[in-house]
Each structure stands twice: as structure tokens, then as C-alpha cells.
C-alpha positions as protocol buffer text, in pm:
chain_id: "A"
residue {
  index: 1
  type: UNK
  ca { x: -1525 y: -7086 z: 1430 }
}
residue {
  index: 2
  type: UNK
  ca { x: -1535 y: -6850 z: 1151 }
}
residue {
  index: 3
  type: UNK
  ca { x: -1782 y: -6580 z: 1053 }
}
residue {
  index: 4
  type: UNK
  ca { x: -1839 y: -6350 z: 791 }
}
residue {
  index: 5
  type: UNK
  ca { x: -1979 y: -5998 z: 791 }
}
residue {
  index: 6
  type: UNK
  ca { x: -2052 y: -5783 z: 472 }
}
residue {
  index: 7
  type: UNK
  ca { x: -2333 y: -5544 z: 408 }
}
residue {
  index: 8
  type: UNK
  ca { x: -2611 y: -5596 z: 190 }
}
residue {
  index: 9
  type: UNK
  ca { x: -2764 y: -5798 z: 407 }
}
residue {
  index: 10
  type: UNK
  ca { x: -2979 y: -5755 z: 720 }
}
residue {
  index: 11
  type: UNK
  ca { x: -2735 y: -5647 z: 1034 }
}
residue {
  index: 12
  type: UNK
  ca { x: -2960 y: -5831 z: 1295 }
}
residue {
  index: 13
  type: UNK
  ca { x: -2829 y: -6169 z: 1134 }
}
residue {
  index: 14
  type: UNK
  ca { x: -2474 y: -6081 z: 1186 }
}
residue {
  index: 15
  type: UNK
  ca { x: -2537 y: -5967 z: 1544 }
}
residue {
  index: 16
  type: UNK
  ca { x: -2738 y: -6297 z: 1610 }
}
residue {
  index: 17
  type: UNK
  ca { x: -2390 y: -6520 z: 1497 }
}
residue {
  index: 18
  type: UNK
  ca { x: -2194 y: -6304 z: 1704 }
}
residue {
  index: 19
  type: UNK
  ca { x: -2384 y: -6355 z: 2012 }
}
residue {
  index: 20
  type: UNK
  ca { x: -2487 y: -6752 z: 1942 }
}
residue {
  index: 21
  type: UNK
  ca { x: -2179 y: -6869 z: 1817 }
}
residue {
  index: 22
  type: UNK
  ca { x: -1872 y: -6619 z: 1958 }
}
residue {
  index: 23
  type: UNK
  ca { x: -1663 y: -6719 z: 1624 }
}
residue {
  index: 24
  type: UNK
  ca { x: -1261 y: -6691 z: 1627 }
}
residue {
  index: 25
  type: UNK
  ca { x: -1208 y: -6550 z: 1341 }
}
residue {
  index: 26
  type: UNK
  ca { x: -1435 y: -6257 z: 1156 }
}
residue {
  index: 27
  type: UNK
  ca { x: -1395 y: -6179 z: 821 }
}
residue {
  index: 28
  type: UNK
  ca { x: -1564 y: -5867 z: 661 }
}
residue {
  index: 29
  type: UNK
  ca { x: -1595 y: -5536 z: 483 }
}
residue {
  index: 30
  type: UNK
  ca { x: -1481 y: -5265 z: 667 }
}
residue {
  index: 31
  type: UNK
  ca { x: -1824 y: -5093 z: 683 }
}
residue {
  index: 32
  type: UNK
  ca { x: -2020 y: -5403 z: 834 }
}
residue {
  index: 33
  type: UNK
  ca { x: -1723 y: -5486 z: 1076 }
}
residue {
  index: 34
  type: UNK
  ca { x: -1726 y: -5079 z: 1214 }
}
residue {
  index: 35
  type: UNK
  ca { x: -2107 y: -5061 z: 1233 }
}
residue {
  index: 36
  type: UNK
  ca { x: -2130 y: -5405 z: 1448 }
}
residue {
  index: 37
  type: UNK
  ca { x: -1811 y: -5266 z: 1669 }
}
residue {
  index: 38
  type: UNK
  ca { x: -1996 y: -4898 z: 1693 }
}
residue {
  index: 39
  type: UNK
  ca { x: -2339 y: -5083 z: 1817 }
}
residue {
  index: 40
  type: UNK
  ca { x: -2129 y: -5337 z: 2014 }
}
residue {
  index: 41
  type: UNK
  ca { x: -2212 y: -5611 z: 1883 }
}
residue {
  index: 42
  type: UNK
  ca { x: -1813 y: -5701 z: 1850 }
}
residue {
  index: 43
  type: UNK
  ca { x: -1541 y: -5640 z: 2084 }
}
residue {
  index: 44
  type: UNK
  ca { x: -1251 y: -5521 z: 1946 }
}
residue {
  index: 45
  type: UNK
  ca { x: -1103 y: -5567 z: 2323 }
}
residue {
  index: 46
  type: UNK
  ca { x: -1052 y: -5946 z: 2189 }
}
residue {
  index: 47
  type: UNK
  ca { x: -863 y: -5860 z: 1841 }
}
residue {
  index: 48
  type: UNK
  ca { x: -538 y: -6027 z: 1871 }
}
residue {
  index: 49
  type: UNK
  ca { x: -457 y: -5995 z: 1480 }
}
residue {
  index: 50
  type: UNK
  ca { x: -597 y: -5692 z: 1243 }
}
residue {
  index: 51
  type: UNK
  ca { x: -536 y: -5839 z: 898 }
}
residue {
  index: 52
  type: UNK
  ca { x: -623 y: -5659 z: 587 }
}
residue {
  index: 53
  type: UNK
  ca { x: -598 y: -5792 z: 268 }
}
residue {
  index: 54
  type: UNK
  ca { x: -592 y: -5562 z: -49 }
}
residue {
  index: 55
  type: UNK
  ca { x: -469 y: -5244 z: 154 }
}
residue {
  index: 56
  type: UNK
  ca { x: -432 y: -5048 z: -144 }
}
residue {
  index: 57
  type: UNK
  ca { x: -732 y: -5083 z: -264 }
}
residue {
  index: 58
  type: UNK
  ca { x: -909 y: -5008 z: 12 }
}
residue {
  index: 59
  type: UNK
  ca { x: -707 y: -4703 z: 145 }
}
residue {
  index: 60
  type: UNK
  ca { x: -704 y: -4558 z: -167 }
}
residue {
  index: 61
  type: UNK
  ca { x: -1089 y: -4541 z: -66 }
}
residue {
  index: 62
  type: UNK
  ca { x: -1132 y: -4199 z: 123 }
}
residue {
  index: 63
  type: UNK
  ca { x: -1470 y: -4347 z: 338 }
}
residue {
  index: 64
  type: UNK
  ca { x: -1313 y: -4721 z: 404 }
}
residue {
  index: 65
  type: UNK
  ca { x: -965 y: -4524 z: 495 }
}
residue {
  index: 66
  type: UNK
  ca { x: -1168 y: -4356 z: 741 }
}
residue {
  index: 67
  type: UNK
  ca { x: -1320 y: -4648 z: 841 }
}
residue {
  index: 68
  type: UNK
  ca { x: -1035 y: -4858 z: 892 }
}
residue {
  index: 69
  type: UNK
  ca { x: -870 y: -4638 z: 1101 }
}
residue {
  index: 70
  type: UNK
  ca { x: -1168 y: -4603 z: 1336 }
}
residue {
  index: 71
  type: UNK
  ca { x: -1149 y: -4999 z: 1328 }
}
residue {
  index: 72
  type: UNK
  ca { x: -742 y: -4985 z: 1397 }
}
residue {
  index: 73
  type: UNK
  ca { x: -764 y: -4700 z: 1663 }
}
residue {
  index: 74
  type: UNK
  ca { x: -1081 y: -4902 z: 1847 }
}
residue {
  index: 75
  type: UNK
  ca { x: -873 y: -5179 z: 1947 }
}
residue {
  index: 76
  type: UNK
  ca { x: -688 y: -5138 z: 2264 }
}
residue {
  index: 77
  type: UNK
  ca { x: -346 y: -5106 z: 2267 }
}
residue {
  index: 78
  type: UNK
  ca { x: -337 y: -5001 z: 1887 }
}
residue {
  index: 79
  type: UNK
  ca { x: -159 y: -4674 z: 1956 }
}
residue {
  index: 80
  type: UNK
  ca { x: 190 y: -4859 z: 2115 }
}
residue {
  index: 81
  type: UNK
  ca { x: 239 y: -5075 z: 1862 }
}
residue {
  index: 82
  type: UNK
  ca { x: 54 y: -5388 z: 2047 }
}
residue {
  index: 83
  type: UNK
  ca { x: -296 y: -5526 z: 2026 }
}
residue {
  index: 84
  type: UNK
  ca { x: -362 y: -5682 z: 2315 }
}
residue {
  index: 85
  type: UNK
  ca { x: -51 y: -5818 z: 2404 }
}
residue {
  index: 86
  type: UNK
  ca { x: 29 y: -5920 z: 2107 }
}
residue {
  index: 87
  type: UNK
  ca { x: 300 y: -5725 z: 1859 }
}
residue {
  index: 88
  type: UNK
  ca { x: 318 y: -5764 z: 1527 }
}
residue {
  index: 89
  type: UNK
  ca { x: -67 y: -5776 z: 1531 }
}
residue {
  index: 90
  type: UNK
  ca { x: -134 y: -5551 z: 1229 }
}
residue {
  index: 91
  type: UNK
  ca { x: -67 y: -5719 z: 883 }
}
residue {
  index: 92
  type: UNK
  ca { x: -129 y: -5592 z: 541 }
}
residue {
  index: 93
  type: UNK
  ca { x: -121 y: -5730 z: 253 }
}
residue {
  index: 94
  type: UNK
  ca { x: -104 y: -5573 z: -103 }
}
residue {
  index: 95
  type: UNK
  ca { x: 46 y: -5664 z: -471 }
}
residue {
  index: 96
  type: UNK
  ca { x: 154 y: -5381 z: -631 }
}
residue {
  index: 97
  type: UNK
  ca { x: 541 y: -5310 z: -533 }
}
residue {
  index: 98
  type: UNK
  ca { x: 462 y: -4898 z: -650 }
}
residue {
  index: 99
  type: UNK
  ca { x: 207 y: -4881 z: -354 }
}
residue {
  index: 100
  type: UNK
  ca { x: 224 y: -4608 z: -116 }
}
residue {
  index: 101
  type: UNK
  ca { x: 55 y: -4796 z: 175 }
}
residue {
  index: 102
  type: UNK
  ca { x: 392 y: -4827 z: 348 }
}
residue {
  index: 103
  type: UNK
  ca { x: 399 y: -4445 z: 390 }
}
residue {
  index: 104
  type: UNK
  ca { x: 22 y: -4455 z: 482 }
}
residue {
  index: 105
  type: UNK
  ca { x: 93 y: -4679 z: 824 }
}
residue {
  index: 106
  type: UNK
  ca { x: 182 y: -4473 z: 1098 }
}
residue {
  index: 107
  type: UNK
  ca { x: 96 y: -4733 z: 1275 }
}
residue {
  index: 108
  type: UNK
  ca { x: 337 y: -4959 z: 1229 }
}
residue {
  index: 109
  type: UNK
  ca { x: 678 y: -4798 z: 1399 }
}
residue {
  index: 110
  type: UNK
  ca { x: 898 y: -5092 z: 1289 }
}
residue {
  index: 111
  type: UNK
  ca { x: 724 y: -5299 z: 985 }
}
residue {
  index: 112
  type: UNK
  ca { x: 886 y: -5578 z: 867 }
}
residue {
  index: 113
  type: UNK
  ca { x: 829 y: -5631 z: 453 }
}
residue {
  index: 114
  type: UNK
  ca { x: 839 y: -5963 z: 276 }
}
residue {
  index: 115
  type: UNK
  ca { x: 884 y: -5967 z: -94 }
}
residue {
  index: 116
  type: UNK
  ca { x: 827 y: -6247 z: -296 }
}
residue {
  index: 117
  type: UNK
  ca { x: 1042 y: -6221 z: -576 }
}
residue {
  index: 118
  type: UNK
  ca { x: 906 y: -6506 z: -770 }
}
residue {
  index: 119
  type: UNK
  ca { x: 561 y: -6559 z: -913 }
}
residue {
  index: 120
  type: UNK
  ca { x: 526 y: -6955 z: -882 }
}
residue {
  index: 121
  type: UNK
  ca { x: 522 y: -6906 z: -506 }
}
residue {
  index: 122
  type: UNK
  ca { x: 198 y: -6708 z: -500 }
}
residue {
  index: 123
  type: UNK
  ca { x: 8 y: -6977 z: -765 }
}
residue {
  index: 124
  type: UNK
  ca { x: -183 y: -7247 z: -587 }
}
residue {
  index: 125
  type: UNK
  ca { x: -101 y: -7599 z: -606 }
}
residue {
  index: 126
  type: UNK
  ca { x: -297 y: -7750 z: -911 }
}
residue {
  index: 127
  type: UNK
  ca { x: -413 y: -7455 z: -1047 }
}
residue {
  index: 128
  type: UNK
  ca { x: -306 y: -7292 z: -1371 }
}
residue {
  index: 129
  type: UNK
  ca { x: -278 y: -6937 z: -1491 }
}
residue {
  index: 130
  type: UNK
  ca { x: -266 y: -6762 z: -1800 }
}
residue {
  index: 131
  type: UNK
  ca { x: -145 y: -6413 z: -1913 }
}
residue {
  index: 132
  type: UNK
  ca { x: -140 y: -6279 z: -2251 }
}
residue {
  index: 133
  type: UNK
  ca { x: -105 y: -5980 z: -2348 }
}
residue {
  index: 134
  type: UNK
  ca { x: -355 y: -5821 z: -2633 }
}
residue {
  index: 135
  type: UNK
  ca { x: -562 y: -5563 z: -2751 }
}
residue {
  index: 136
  type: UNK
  ca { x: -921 y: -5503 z: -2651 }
}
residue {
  index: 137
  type: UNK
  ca { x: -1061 y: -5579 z: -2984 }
}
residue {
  index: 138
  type: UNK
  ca { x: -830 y: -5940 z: -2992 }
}
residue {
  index: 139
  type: UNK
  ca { x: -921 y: -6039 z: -2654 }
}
residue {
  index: 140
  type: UNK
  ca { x: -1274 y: -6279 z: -2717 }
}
residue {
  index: 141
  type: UNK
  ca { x: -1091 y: -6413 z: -3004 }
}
residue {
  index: 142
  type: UNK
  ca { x: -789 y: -6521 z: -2819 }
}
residue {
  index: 143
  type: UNK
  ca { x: -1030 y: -6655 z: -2527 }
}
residue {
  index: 144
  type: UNK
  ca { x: -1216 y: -6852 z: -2721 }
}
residue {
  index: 145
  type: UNK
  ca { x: -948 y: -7062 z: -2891 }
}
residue {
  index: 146
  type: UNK
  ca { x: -829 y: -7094 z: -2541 }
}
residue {
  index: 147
  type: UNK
  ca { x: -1105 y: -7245 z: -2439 }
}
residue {
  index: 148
  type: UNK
  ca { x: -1145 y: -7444 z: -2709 }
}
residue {
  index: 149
  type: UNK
  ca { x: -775 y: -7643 z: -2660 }
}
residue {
  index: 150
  type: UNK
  ca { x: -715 y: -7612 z: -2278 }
}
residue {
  index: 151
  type: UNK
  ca { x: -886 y: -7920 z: -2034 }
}
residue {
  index: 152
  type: UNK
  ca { x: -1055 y: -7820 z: -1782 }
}
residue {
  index: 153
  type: UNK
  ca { x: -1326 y: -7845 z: -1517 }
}
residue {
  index: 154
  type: UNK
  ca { x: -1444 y: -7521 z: -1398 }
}
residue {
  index: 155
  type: UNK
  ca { x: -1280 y: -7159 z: -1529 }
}
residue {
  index: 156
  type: UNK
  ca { x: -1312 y: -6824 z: -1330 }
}
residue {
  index: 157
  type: UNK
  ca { x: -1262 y: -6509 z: -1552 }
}
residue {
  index: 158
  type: UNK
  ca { x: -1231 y: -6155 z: -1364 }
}
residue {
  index: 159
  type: UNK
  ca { x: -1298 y: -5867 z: -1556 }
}
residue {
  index: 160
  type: UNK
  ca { x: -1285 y: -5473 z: -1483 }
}
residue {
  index: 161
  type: UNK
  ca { x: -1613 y: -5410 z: -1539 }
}
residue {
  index: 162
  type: UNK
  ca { x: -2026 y: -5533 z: -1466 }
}
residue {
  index: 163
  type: UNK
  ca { x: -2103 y: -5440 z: -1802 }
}
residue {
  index: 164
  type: UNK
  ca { x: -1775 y: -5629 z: -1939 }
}
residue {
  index: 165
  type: UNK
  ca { x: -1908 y: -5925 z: -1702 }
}
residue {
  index: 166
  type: UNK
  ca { x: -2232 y: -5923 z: -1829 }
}
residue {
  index: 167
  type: UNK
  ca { x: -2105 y: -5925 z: -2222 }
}
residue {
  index: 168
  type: UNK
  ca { x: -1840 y: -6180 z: -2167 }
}
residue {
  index: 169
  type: UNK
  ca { x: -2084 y: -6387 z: -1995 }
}
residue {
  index: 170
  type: UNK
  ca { x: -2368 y: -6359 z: -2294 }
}
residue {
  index: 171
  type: UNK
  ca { x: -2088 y: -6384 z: -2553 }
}
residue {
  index: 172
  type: UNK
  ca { x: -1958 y: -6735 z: -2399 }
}
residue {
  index: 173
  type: UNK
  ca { x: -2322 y: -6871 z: -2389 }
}
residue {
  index: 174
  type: UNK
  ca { x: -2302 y: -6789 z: -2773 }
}
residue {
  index: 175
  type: UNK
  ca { x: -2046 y: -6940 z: -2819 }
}
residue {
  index: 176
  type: UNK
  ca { x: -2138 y: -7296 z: -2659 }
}
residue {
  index: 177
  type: UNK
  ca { x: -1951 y: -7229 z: -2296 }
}
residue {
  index: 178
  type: UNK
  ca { x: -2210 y: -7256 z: -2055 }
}
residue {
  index: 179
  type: UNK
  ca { x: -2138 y: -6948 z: -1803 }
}
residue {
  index: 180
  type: UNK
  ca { x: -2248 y: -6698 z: -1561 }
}
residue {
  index: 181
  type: UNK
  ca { x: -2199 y: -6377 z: -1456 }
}
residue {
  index: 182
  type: UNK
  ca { x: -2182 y: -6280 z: -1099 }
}
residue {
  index: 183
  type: UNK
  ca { x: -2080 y: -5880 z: -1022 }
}
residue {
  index: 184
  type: UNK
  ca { x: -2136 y: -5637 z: -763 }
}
residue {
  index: 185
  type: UNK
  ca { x: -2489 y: -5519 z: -950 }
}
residue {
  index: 186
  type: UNK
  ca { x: -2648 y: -5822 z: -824 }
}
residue {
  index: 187
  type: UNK
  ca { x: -2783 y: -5896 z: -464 }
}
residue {
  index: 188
  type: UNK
  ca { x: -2580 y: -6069 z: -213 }
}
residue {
  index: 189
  type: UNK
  ca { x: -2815 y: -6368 z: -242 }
}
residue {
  index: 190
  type: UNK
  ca { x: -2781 y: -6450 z: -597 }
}
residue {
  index: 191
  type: UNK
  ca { x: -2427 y: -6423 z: -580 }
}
């Protein structure tokens, strides 16, 4: 069983699928999972595995830092290394080799580090990716004609921005690609 917990939404929902359904695994934001631990609603007692994906990101983050580390130090037998029983119960993951989230882990007195030195490992099986390198002014040129010789069913596009997400998505429409934007300006529903 597998839940998922991110604000937005109405807590009481979350607290119901905790109670009815006990899942396995819980997946969240770090706010939603702290505020249903702090009105104990979860146990951390039964964390076996404290995995968090994008570390950088988020510990570069002063408020979700502080929040994961309430989340970390919650768990019972966080502070020697074990949770639970269990050691090598805390793993992060990140992409960017320069990161300084190794030096940000006291918590983890001997980590072990995995590099993967080539890229075709982290691609998906059947799925393609591009890269090209190009100027802001070149780039809806350069997507366009890619779109216009490249097969294909569906295409996701991230962008930096809403506002670049909202433009793309208009500019594709006018140019005969049906599309859609979906960013963090719009409710959880709709997304």
C-alpha cells in the first residue's frame, strides 16, 4: 500500500488514509509529512527507510531544512546511525556532483556514495532524451522543427519558469501542437 501526502489539500483526507488503510510506503512533501507526524497522525516509530529524493534542492531550502531534520531527528534511533533496527536507513539522492549535501549530513557517520559515471544508465527503457544547447531567443525555433520531424506519442517539456510554462504552452497551441500547461500556480486538483 502506498500513499501520498502533499499540502494544498485538506489534512483531514490524509489523516483519514492513514488511519483506514495503514499504507507501507508514504510519499510526501516535507511540510505535509511533519504536520501529520506533529498531530500524530503518522508514526515515525515504524520508519524503517527515510528516503529523500532531490536533497539539494530541498536543503538548500532554509524552512524544509528545518523541517527535515525535525522529520530525521523524530524517528527513533536516528541519532546512532539506525532507524529502527535497520542501518543504512537514510538515503539521499541528488544529481549535481558540486553539491554540498554530503557535508550537510551529520547524520550519516559512514555514508557510502554511488556514482554513476555514465548517463545511459539513468535514461529509462524506451524513452528518449534530447539536449541541445542554444540561446534563449533560438530555443522555440529549434523546438518546433523538433517537433515537427521526431515520432512520437506524448512529449513532457520542463521549463524554469510558470510564466515560461504558460508561453510555451500558448505558443505550441499556435503552432498546431495541442498542449497544456500544468505549474505550481495552479490548484492541486487541476493538476
Amino acid at each position: 500500500q502506498v500513499a501520498v501526502f502533499f499540502g494544498g489539500l485538506s489534512i483531514k483526507k490524509d489523516e483519514e488514509v492513514l488511519k483506514k488503510h495503514c499504507p507501507h510506503i508514504v510519499v510526501g512533501t516535507p511540510g505535509r509529512i511533519l504536520a501529520l507526524a506533529r498531530n500524530k497522525s503518522l508514526n515515525l516509530k515504524h520508519i524503517k527507510h527515510f528516503i529523500l529524493d532531490e536533497c539539494d534542492k530541498m536543503l538548500e531550502q532554509l524552512g524544509i531544512h528545518r523541517e527535515l531534520r525535525e522529520l530525521f531527528w523524530g524517528i527513533p534511533g536516528a541519532i546512532s546511525g539506525c532507524i529502527g533496527n535497520h542501518r543504512d536507513s537514510l538515503w539521499l539522492f541528488w544529481g549535481c556532483l558540486g553539491s554540498s549535501v554530503g557535508s550537510q549530513c551529520h547524520c550519516a557517520p559512514q555514508p557510502m556514495e554511488i556514482f554513476v559515471d555514465d548517463e545511459t544508465k539513468l535514461t529509462l527503457h524506451g524513452l528518449q532524451q534530447y539536449y541541445v544547447k542554444l540561446k534563449d531567443n533560438e530555443k522555440n525555433r529549434k523546438l518546433f522543427d523538433l517537433l515537427d520531424v521526431l515520432e512520437f506519442n506524448q512529449v513532457v517539456i520542463f521549463v524554469k519558469s510558470v510564466q515560461r510554462c504558460i508561453a510555451l504552452a500558448q505558443l505550441l497551441v499556435e503552432q498546431n501542437f495541442p498542449a497544456i500547461a500544468i505549474h505550481r500556480g495552479m490548484p492541486q486538483e487541476e493538476r
